[in-house]
Every structure is written in structure tokens, then in C-alpha cells.
N, C-alpha and C positions, 0 to 999 in steps of 0.2 A: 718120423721126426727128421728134420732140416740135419745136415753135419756143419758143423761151424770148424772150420784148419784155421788156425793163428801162424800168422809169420814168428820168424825168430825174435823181431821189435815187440813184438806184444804179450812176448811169455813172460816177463817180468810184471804183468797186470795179470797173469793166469796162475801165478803159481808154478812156471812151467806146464801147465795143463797146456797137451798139444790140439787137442780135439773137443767139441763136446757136441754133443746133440740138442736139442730145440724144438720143441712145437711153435712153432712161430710160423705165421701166414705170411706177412711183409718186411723188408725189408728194415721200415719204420719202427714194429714190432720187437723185430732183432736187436735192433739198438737197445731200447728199451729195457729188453730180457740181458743183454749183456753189463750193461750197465747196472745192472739189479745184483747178478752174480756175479761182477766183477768190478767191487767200487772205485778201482783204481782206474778206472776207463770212464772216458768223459764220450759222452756225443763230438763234440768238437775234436777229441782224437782220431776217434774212427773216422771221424771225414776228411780225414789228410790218408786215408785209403781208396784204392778202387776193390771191386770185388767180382770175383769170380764165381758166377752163377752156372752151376753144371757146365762146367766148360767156355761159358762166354765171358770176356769182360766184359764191364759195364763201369762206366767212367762214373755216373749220378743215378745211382740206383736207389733214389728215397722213394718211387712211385713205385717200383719194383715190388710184383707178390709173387709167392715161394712156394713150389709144390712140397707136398709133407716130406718127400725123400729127395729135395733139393741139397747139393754139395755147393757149400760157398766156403773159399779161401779169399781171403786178406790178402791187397797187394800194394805193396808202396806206390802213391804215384810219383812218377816219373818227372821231374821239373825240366821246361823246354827252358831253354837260354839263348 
């Protein structure tokens, strides 16, 4: 199963839960699945994130698919000025 990290901005949509696991194949999926277990999370929230996929970011990761024991963290993105 996938590990899903939440930043500190988004424990208040987890209950404080810091982690959780997922069988989830894509990225698209994830939304989904989070959004199921976590009403307070909109698709629209989650994409004012970038995401860390086993080590990589990935700025637009909707096409992005996810090995079973893939690590993704939540990242603010960063506003240029």
C-alpha cells in the first residue's frame, strides 16, 4: 500500500492523522480516496500542493501512477513573485 505524509496545513482535514496507507494505483485515484476519507479535503485543495513521489517532486502529478509501496508527501507549492 502507497504511504500518504500530510504537511502540518492539512492535519486539521486528518484529524491530526500524520500518515496513512492507500492502495491506490494513480495519482488521480489518491485524490479520490482522500477525499472519501477525508470530507474536509476538496480536489481543489490538494492542487495548491506539489507532491513527493518516493523522493521526486512532481509539480502536475494528475497523470502520475504509483507503485503499491510508493511514499508521497504533500508540499506547499512555492509562489514565484
Amino acid at each position: 500500500m502507497a504511504k500518504i505524509i500530510f504537511n502540518s496545513a492539512q492535519l486539521r482535514f486528518t484529524n491530526e492523522v500524520q500518515q496513512v496507507e492507500l492502495a491506490v494505483k494513480s495519482y488521480r485515484e489518491l485524490l479520490k480516496e482522500l477525499v472519501n476519507l477525508y470530507p474536509g479535503m476538496s480536489p481543489d485543495d490538494l492542487g495548491n500542493y506539489m507532491i513527493m513521489i518516493d523522493g521526486l517532486i512532481i509539480q502536475t502529478p494528475f497523470l502520475e501512477k504509483l507503485d503499491p509501496e510508493s511514499e508521497l508527501i504533500f508540499i506547499r507549492k512555492i509562489a514565484a513573485g
